[in-house]
C-alpha positions in Angstrom: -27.2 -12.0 71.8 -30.5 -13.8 72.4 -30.8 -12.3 76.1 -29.5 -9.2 74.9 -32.7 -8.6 72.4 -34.7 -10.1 75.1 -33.9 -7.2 77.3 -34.5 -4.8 74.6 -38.5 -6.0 73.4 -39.1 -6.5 77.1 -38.4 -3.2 78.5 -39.2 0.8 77.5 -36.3 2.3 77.2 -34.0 0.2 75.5 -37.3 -0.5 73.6 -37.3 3.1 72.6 -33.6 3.4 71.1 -34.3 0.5 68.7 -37.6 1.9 67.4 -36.1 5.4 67.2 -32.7 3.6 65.3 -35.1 2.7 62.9 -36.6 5.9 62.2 -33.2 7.1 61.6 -32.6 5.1 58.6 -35.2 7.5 57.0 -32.4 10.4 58.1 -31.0 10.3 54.6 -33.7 12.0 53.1 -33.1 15.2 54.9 -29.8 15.6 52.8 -30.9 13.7 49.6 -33.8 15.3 48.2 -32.4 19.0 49.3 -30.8 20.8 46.6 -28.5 22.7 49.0 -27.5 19.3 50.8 -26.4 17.8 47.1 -24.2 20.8 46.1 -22.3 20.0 49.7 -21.9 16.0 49.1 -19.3 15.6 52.0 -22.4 15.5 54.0 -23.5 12.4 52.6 -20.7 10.6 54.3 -22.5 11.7 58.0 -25.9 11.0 56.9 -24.5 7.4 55.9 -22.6 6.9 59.5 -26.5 7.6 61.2 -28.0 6.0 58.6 -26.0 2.7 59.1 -24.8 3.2 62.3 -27.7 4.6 65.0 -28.5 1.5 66.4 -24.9 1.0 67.7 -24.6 5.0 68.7 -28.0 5.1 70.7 -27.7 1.3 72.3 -23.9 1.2 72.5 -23.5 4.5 74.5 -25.1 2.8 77.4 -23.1 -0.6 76.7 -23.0 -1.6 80.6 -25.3 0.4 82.0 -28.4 -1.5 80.3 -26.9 -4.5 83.1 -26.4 -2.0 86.1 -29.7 -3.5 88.0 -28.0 -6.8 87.9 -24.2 -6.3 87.3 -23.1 -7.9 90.1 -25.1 -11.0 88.8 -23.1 -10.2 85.3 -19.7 -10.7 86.9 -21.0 -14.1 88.1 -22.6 -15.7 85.8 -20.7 -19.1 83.4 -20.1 -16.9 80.6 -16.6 -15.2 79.8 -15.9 -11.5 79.6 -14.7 -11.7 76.1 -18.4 -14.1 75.4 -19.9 -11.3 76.8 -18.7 -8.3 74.7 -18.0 -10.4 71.8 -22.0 -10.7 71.6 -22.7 -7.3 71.8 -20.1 -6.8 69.1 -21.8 -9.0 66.5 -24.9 -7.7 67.5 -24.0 -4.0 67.0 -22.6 -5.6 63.4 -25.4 -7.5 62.4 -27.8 -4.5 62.9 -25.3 -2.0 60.7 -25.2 -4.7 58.4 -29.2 -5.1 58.1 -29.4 -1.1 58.2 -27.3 -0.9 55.2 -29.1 -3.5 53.1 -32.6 -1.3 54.1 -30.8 1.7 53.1 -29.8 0.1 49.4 -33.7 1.8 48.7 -31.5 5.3 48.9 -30.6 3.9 45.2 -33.3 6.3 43.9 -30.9 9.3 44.4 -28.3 7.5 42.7 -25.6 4.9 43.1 -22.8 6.9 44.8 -25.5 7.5 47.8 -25.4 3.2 48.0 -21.4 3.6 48.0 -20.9 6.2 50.3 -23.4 3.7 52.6 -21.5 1.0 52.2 -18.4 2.8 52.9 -20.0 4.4 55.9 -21.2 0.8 57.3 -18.0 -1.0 56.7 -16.1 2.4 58.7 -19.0 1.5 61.8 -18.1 -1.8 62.0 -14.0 -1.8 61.6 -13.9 1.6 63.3 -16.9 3.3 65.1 -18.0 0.1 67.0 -14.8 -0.8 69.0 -14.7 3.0 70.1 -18.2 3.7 71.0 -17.8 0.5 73.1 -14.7 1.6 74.4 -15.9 5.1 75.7 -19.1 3.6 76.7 -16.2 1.9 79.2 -15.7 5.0 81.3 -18.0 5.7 84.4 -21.4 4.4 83.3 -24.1 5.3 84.8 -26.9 3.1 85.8 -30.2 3.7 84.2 -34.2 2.1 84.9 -34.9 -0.1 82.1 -38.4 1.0 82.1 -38.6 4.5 82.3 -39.2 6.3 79.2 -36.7 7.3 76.6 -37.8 11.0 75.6 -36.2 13.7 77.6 -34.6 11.6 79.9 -30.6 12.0 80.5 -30.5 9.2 83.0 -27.5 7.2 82.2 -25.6 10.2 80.5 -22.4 11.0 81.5 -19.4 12.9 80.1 -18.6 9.5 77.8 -22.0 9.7 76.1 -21.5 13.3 75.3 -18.1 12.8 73.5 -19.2 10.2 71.7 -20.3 12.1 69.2 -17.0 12.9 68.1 -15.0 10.3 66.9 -17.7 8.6 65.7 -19.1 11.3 63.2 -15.6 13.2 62.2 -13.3 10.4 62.3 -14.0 9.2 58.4 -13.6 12.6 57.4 -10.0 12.6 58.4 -9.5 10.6 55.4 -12.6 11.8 53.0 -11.2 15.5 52.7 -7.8 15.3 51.8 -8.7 13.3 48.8 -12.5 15.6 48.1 -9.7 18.8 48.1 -7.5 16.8 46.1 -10.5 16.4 43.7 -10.5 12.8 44.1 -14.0 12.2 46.1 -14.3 8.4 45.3 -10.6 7.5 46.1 -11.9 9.5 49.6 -14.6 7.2 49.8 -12.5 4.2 49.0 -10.1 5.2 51.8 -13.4 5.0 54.5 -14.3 1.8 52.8 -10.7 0.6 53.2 -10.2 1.7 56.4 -13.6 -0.1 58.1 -12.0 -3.3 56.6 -8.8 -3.4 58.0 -10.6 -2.2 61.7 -12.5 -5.3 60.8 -9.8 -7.5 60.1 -8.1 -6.8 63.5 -11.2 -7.4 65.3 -10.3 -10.2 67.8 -7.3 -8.4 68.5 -9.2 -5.1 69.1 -12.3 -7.2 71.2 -9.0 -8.9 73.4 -8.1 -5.1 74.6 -11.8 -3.8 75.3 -11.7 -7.3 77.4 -9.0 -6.8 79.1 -10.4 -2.9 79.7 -13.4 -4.2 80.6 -11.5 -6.6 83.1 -10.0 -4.2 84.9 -12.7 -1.9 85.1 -15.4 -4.5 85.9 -15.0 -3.7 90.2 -15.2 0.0 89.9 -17.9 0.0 87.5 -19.8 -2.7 90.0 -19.2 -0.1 92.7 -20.3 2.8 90.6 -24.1 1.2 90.3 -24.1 0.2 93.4 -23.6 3.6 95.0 -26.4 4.8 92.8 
């Protein structure tokens, strides 16, 4: 984790998603303070997924390809695959975590805005974590750590553009049975509920994107190489 948040203060780019996480916690007040947003509160459940969770989507996306200049030094190094994405893990938690606790100033709008949060940040770290570092698995592409971060699509591939959609429409699967039901907070419990029991399995879940990773590890090294 230590050499992880090295890499990010010492270099532009990752510099750059970190910085621009942070002005996404102030994302929330597109939807809060419009009267149009608060007469359509289902929104409030994707504003709390950014709000919580845009460190994870903007730095987790390019989960190996942050290593691509040394990845062959990665595979060698005294420290097990399962250390290694274990780290990132608790780092990508430990960030949604402080997010959310930042985000308890949304209070001003009201106290379902700090439940639907909550709810939202425990569904990142149960749910939305293991996938974005799952996809974030397949073909990466190698980027320049030092480059800058505005209009630049190095290290995109078709991964990073799907995304997107698990991440943001998967807690709505179970929000909008219960909001048509007219039973909005048992649909917000059920998010809530659902990040917890993803969290519960979470060595079980970090075993299988090791063992993905594992498998993966030569192709990927051959990938950056070629590029």
């Amino acid at each position: 984790v230590a050499l992880e948040l090295k890499m990010i203060l010492r270099h532009k780019r990752p510099r750059m998603t970190l910085v621009f996480s942070g002005i996404l916690l102030l994302y929330g007040l597109f939807f809060y303070t419009s009267d149009e947003a608060s007469r359509m509160s289902f929104i409030f459940i994707l504003a709390g997924i950014f709000v919580t969770g845009a460190f994870f989507i903007n730095h987790g996306q390019f989960l190996l390809s942050w290593q691509s200049g040394d990845f062959d030094f990665l595979l060698t190094r005294n420290v097990s695959f399962r250390q290694y994405l274990e780290s990132k893990y608790w780092l990508f938690v430990a960030v949604s975590c402080i997010a959310f606790v930042l985000s308890i100033g949304y209070v001003y709008f009201g106290w379902k805005i700090v439940a639907i949060n909550f709810a939202a940040c425990l569904f990142n770290i149960g749910i939305n974590i293991p996938i974005v570092m799952r996809l974030a698995m397949f073909n990466p592409k190698k980027i320049d750590l030092n480059r800058g971060a505005a209009f630049n699509y190095e290290g995109m591939g078709a991964a990073q553009w799907l995304i997107g959609l698990p991440v943001l429409f998967l807690p709505y699967i179970l929000y909008v049975p219960f909001t048509l039901a007219g039973y909005e907070n048992y649909g917000i419990l059920a998010v809530a509920i659902a990040g917890v029991i993803g969290f519960a399995f979470h060595k079980y879940v970090l075993g299988l994107l090791t063992k993905a990773f594992i498998n993966k590890r030569h192709k990927i090294a051959a990938g950056f190489r070629a590029q």
